[in-house]
VMD Tcl script that draws the C-alpha trace (Angstrom):
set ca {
  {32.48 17.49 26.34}
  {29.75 18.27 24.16}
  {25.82 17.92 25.27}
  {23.59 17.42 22.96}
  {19.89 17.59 22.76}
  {17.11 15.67 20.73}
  {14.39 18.95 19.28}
  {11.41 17.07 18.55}
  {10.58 18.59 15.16}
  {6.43 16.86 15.54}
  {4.00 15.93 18.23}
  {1.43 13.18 18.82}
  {-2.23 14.08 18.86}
  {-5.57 12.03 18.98}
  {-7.67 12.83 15.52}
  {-10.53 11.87 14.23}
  {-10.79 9.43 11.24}
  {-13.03 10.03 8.63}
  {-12.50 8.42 6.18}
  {-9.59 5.43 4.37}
  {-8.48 4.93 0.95}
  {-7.62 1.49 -0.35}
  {-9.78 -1.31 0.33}
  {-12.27 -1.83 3.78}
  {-9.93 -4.74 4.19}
  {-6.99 -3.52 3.28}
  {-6.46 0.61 3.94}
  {-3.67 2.20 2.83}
  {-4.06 5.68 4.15}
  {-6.35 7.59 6.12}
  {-8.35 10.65 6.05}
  {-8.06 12.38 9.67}
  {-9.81 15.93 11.49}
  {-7.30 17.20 13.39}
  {-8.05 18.83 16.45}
  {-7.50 22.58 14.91}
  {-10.39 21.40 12.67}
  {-7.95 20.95 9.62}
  {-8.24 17.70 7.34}
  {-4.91 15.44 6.50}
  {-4.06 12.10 4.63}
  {-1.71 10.44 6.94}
  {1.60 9.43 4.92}
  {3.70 7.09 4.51}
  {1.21 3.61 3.28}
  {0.21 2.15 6.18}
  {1.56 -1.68 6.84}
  {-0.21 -4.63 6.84}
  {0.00 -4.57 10.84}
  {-0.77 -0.81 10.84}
  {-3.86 -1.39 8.67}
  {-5.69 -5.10 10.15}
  {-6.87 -3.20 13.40}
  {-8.11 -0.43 11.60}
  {-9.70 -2.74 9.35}
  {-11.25 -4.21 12.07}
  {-12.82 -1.87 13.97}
  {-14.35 -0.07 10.64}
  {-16.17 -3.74 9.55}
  {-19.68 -3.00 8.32}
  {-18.86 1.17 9.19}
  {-17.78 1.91 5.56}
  {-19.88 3.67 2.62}
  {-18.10 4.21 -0.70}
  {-17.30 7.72 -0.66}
  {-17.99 9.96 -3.64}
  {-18.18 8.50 -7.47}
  {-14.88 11.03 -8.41}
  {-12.76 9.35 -5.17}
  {-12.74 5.51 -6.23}
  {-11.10 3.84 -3.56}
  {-12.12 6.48 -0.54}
  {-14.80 4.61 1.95}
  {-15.83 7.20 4.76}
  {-16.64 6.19 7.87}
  {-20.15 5.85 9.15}
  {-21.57 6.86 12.64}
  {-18.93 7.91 15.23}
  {-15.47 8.62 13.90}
  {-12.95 6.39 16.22}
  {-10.15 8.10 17.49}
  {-6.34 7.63 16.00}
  {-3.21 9.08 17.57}
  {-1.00 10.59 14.97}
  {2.46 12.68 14.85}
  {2.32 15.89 13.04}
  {5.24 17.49 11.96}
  {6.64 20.82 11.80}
  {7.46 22.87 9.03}
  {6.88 22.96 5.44}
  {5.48 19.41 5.43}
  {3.63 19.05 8.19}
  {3.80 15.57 7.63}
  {1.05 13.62 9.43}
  {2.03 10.20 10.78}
  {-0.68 7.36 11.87}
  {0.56 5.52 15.23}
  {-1.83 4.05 16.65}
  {-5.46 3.44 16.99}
  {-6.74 4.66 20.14}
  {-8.71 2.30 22.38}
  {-12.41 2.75 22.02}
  {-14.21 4.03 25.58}
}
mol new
graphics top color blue
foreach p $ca { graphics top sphere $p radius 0.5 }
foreach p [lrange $ca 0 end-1] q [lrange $ca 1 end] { graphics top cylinder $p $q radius 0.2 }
display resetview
């Protein structure tokens, strides 16, 4: 008998977010700080149940960002937290999973 075992090719990490693209009501990706200081757009589109809470908490906290970035809108005062996977490898996909709860 064979054993196997799972290697987890990416691990979750809080990040800051900056900034969504889309609409304030409707984001579709998001603009995070990771903690080594690096910036990433998380990937795949976020769902419609992904994107509501986030929408939520960032009512009345969004400025258009800069005129060459039409649908960014950066967050104002303190950047919430989000807990994201980031992958290893050539990618280094970054995945959004979950807002984190505000303290």
């Amino acid at each position: 008998m064979q054993l196997r075992q799972k290697i987890r090719h990416s691990e979750t990490t809080n990040a800051q977010l900056l900034a969504v693209t889309g609409t304030p009501r409707r984001p579709q990706a998001l603009l995070v700080r990771l903690p080594d200081g690096n910036t990433a757009v998380t990937t795949p589109r976020l769902t419609p149940v992904q994107a509501l809470p986030i929408a939520d908490v960032l009512a009345g906290r969004l400025e258009p960002g800069p005129p060459d970035t039409a649908s960014t809108w950066t967050v104002t005062g303190e950047p919430p937290l989000v807990e994201v996977t980031v992958g290893s490898g050539r990618h280094s996909t970054v995945r959004y999973v979950r807002l984190r709860p505000q303290e």
